[in-house]
N, C-alpha and C positions, 0 to 999 in steps of 0.2 A: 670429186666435184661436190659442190654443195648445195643443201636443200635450195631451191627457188622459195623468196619469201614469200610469208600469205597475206593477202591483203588485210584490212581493217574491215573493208567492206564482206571478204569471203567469208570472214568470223563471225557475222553479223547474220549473215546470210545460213550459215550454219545452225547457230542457235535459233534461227527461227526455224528454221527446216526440223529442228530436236524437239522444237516444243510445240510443232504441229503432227508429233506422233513417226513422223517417219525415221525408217534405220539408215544406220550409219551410211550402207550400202550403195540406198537410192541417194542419200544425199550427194554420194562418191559422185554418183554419177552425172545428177544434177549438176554441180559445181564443177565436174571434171577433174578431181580429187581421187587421190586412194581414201580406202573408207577407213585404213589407221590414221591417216590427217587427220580426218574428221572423229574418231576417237579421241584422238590426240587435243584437240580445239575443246570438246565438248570436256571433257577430264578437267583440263588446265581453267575452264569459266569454273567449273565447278567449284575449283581450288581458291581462285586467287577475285572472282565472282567481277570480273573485268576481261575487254576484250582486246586490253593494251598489248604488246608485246613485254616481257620481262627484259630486265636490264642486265647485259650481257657483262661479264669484265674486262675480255681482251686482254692482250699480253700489255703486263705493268709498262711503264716509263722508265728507262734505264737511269732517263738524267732529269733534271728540275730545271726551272726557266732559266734558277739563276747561274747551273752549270752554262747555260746555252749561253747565257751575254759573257760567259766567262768567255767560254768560246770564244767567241767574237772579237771580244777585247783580242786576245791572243793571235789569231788571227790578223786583227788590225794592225798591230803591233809589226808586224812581219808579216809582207803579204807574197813574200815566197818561198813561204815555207811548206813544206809536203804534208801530207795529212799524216805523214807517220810520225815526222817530227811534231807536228799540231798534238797529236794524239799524245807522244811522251811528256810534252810539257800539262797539257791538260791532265797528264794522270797525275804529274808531281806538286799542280797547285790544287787538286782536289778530289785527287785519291779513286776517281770516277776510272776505273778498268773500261773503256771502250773501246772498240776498234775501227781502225782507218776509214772503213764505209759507212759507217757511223757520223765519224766526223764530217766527212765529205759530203752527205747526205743533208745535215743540219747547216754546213756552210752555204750550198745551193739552196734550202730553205730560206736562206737570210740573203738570197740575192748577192752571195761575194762569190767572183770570178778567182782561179789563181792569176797568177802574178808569173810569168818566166822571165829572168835576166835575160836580154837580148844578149846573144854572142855575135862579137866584132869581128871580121872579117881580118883571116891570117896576115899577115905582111909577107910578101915576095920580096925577092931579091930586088926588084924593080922600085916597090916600095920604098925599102931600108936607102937605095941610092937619091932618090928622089929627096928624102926629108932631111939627108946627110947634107946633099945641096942647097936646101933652102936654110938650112941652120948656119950652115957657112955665109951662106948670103944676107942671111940678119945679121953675126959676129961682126960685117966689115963694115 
């Protein structure tokens, strides 16, 4: 599970509490913080002398905008195609190694539904006699 973030105002709140003499401790308690947060807050002003948060990286972008209108196009192109098939064609016009959830994921970001061919309904016997008769009956 991960940290709960801290506010902008708790940071604020902190260093005043630090530079009105009190320990980390009572701060904890104050705020309702462990007193390593408040180590933590008070360390990191010290360092960066702001009570911003730092700018995180997160996992990189697999693909670029213009992979994604690739997508698209392709996509558009054929719109019942399976994302596996999506996925091989998009590797072979630009080399992008992604996988089917991937694709699928970025198509419903862009609002596209699939596409299933309807399947028409078998012919019976009853059928096959029925149209045998009406073709005979246009022939005459």
């Amino acid at each position: 599970m991960s940290r709960k973030a801290i506010t902008y105002e708790d940071r604020v709140k902190v260093m005043h509490y630090h530079q009105e003499g009190k320990t980390a401790r009572e701060i904890g308690r104050i705020i309702k913080r462990s007193h390593s947060l408040v180590l933590r807050i008070i360390k990191r002003f010290r360092e960066t002398k702001s009570y911003v948060d730092r700018h995180r990286s997160g996992r990189p972008r697999l693909t670029t905008p213009n992979d994604d209108r690739l997508l698209i196009r392709l996509a558009k192109k054929n719109r019942t195609m399976s994302s596996h098939e999506l996925r091989r064609e998009w590797k072979l016009s630009n080399g992008c190694q992604a996988s089917a959830s991937l694709v699928r994921r970025k198509l419903i970001a862009n609002n596209m539904l699939w596409k299933k061919a309807v399947l028409k309904p078998r012919l019976n016997k009853q059928h096959i006699k029925k149209r045998e008769e009406f073709c005979q009956s246009v022939k005459e």
